[in-house]
C-alpha positions in Angstrom: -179.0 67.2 121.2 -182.4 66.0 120.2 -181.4 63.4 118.0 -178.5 62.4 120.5 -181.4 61.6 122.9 -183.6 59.4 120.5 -180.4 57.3 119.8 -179.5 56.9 123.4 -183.5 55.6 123.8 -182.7 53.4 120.7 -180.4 51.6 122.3 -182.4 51.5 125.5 -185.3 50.0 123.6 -183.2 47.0 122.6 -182.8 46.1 125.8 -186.3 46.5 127.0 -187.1 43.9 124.2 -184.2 41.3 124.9 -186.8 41.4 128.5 -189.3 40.7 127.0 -191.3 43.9 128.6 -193.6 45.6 126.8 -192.1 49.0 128.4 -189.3 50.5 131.2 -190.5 52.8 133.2 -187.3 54.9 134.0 -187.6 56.8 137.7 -183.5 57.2 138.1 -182.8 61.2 137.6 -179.6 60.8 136.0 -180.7 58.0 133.7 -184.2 59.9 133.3 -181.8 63.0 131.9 -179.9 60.6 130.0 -182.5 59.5 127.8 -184.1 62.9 127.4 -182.2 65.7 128.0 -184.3 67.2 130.9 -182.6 68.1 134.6 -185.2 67.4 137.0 -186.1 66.4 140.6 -189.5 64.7 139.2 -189.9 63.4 136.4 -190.1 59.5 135.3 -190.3 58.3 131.8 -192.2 55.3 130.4 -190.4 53.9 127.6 -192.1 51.1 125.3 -190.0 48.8 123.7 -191.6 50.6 120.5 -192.6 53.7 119.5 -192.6 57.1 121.4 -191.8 57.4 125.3 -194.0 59.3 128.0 -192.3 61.9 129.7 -193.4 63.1 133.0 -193.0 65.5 135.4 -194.5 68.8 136.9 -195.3 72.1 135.8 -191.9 73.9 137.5 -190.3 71.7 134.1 -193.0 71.5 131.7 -192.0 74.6 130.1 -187.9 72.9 129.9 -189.6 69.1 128.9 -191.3 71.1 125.6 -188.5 73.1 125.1 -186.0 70.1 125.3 -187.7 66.7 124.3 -190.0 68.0 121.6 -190.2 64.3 120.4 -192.2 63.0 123.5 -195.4 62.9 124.8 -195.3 64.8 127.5 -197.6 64.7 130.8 -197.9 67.2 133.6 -198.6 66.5 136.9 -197.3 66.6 140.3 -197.9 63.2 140.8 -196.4 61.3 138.1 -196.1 57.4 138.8 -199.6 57.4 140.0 -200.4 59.3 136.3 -197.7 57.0 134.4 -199.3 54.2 136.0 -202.9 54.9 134.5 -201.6 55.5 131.5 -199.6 51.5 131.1 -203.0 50.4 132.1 -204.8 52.5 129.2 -202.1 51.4 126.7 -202.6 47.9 127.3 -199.1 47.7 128.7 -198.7 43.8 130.4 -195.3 43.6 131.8 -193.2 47.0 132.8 -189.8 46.4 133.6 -188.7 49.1 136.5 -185.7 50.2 138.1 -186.0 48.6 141.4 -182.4 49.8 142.3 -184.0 53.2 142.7 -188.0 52.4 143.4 -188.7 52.4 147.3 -190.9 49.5 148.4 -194.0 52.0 149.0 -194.0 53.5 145.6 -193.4 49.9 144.2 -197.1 49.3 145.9 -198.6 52.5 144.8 -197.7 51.8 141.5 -198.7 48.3 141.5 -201.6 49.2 143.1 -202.9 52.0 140.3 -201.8 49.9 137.2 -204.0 47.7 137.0 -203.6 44.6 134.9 -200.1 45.0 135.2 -196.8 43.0 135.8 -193.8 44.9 137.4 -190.3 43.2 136.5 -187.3 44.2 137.6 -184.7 45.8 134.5 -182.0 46.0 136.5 -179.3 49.1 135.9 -179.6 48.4 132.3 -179.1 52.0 131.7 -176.7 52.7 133.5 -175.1 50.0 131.5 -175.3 52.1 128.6 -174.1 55.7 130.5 -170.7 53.6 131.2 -169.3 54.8 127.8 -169.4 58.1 126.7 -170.1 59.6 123.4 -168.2 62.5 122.4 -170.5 65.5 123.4 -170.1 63.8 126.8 -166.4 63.5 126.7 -166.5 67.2 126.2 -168.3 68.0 128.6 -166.3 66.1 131.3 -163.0 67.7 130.0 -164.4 70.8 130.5 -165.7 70.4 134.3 -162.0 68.9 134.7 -160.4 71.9 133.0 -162.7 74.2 135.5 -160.9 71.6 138.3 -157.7 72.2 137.8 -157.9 75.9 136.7 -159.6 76.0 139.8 -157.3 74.2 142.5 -154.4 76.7 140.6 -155.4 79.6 141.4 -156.2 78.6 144.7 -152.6 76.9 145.9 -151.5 80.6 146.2 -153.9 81.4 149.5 -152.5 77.9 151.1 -150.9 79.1 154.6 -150.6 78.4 158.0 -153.4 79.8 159.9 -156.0 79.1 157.1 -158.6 76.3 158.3 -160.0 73.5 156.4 -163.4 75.2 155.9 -162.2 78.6 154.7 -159.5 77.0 151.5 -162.9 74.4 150.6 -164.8 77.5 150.5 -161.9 78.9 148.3 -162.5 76.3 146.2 -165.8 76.2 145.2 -165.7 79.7 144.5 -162.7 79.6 142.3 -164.9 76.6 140.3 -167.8 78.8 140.2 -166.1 81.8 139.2 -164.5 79.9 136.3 -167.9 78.8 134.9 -169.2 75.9 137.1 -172.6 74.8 137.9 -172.0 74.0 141.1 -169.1 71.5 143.0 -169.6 67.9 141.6 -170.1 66.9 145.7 -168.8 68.5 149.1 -165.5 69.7 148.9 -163.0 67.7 150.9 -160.1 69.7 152.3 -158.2 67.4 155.3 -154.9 68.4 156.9 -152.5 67.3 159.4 -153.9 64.5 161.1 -157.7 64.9 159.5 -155.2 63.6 156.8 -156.4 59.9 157.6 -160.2 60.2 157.3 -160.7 59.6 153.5 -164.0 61.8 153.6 -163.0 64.2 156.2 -165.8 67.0 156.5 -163.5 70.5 156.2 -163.6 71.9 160.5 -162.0 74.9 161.8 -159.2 73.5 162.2 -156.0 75.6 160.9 -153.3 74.6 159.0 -149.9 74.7 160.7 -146.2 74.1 158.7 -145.4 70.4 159.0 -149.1 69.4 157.6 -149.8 67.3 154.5 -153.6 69.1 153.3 -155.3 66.7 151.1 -157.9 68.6 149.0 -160.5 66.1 147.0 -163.1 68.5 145.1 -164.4 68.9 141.8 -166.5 70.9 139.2 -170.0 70.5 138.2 -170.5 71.5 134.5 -173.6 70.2 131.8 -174.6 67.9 134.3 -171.3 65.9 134.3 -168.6 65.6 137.1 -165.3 66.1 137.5 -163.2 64.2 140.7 -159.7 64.9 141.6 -157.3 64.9 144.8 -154.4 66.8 145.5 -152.0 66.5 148.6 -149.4 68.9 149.5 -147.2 69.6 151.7 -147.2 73.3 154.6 -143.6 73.9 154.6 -140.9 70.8 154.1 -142.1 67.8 154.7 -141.1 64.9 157.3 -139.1 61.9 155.8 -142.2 59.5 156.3 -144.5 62.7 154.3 -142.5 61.9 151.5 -141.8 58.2 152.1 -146.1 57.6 151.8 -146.5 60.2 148.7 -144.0 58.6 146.6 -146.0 55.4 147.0 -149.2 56.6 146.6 -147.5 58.3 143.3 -146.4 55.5 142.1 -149.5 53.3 142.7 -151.2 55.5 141.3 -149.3 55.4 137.9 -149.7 51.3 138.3 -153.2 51.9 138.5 -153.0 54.5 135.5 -151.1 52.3 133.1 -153.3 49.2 134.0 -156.7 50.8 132.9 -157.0 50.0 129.5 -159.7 48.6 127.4 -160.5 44.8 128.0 -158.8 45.2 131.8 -160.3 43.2 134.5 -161.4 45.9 137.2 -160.3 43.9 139.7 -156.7 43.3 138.3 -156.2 47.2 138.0 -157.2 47.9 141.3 -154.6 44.9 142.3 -152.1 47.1 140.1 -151.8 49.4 142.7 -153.0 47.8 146.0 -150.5 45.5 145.5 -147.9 47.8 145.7 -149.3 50.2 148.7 -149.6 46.1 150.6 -146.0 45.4 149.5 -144.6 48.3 151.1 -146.1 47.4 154.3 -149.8 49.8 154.1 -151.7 47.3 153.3 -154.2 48.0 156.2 -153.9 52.1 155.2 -155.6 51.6 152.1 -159.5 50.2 152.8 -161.0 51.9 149.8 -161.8 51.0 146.1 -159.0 52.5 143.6 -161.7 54.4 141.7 -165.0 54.5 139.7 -166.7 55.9 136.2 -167.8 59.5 136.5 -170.4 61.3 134.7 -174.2 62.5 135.4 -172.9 61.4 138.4 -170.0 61.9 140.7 -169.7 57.9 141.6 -170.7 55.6 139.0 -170.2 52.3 136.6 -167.7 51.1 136.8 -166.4 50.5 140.2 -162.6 49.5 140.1 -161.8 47.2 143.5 -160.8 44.2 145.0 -164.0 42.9 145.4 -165.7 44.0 141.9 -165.9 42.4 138.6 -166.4 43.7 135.2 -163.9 44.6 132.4 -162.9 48.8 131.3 -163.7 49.2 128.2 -162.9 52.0 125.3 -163.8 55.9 126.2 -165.1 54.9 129.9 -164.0 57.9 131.7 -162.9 56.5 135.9 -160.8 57.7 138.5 -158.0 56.2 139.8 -157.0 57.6 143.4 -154.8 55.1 145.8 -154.7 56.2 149.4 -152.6 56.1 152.3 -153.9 56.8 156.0 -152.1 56.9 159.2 -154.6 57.1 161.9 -153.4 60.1 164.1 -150.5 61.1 161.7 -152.1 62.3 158.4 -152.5 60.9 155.2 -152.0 61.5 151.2 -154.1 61.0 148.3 -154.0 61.6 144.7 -156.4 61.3 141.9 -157.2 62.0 138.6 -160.0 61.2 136.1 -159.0 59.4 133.0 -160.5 57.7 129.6 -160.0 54.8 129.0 -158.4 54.1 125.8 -159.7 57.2 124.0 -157.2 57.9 121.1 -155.3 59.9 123.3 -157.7 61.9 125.5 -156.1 59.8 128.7 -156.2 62.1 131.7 -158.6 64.7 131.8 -156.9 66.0 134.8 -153.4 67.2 134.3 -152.2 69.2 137.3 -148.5 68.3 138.6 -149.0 64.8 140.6 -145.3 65.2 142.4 -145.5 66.7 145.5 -146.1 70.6 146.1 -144.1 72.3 149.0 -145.9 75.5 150.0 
């Protein structure tokens, strides 16, 4: 994985250069992993535009940073912009470009403040730039969190009944992930039924299911650092004429917004794919959120696919696709799956039965 790393900093040198920085210093966790390897709640690392990065961070991961990123010069110490920031100003350094997505205004002066001499630029989410398409050991990765997923939500459609509550099938769920070889769940498990059905991010109460209820179950697996997102809705016992009438719309949006996400697509036109069609039939005002986003070191990431974004898809960007429908007071269905783009026939990482489950 070594060598994976140094290629990833490769390319992130090139675009420290086309700056014109002398050096990035990278403070984002997941972009901080991405360029080195090493999970950690504090580390930062200070990349020049040549020659060999600074990795720092404290001594709970020193012992991981040696292990793992053998190729940088590693620094230990509990406070480590203060420390990275004496060392620019040792090195020379003139301009650092910094992630000012990320930076908070006070450690933007503390770090100003301690390197002396030098510039702070922005360098914008160049990085995350480069996480939007994945190489193959990440690909793998992210099929396997999925895999976990939907092993996961398997085994667990058995316990669905009337009388369980929200809280008790989401702690089913995570777990059943576990159990099958999870980190941890990618984010809090959403489980929504019956009416809860129209909060998108519903927090799972005590309420218990009862027959009649469409449950709406968003969750996902944790695995290598990379996340998995999918949604299921079923139905508790036969469902109602307009259960059915909103989940075969939502279906087929959803396979509009499946089929338009290929390489070179305009993000906005494949979210347009599907809204279109949830608008048409007269749910235009049920369905306020975006139809998906990348996934990866993180659960929510480039690209975001709406109405309002820009941006094209291109070739092995993993995203989610996951049109809603939500009738304040009635309930609601959603259904989503991760898929890569245009990756010689990966397509959906996800591949539990979309058509509607009667339990």
């Amino acid at each position: 994985m070594a060598e994976i790393h140094a290629a990833r900093r490769g390319r992130a040198q090139e675009k420290i250069a086309d700056t014109g920085a002398d050096a990035a210093l990278i403070t984002s966790g997941p972009n901080v992993r991405y360029l080195t390897g090493l999970a950690s709640s504090n580390a930062a690392l200070l990349l020049p535009a040549r020659g060999v990065g600074i990795l720092a961070t404290d001594s709970r991961y020193s012992l991981a940073a040696r292990r793992d990123c053998p190729d940088l010069e590693l620094i230990v110490e509990r406070f480590i912009e203060p420390r990275l920031a004496e060392a620019m100003t040792s090195r020379g350094l003139h301009t650092v470009a910094f992630e000012a997505h990320e930076m908070t205004v006070e450690r933007h002066a503390e770090l100003t403040a301690k390197a002396d001499g030098v510039k702070a630029v922005p360098f914008g989410r160049k990085i995350e730039e480069l996480r939007t398409v994945k190489d193959p050991s990440e690909l793998e990765l992210l099929a396997t969190a999925c895999r976990i997923s939907c092993q996961a939500i398997a085994d667990v459609f058995a316990l669905i009944r009337p009388g369980l509550t929200e809280r008790q099938l989401a702690a089913a769920l995570d777990r059943r992930m576990t159990e099958l070889g999870a980190e941890e769940p990618a984010f809090q498990t959403i489980v929504a039924s019956g009416p809860n059905g129209a909060i998108p991010h519903h927090v799972p109460a005590d309420r218990p299911m009862r027959r009649g209820d469409l449950i709406t179950m968003d969750f996902g697996a944790r695995y290598g650092g990379y996340h998995a997102d999918m949604t299921r809705t079923v139905a508790l016992g036969e469902p109602a004429g307009w259960q059915r009438e909103i989940y075969e719309l939502v279906l087929a949006a959803q396979r509009s917004g499946l089929d338009a996400a290929r390489p070179g697509a305009d993000v906005a036109d494949v979210d347009a794919s599907a809204r279109d069609l949830i608008r048409d039939a007269g749910h235009g005002d049920h369905f306020g959120h975006g139809l998906g986003h990348g996934v990866g070191l993180e659960v929510h990431e480039a690209p975001m696919i709406g109405y309002s974004r820009t941006g094209k898809l291109a070739s092995r960007v993993p995203v989610t696709v996951e049109p809603g429908v939500y009738l304040p007071g009635r309930g609601g269905v959603r259904i989503e799956d991760v898929l890569v783009v245009g990756a010689d026939g990966t397509g959906l990482l996800t591949t539990t039965t979309r058509e509607l489950l009667v339990l």
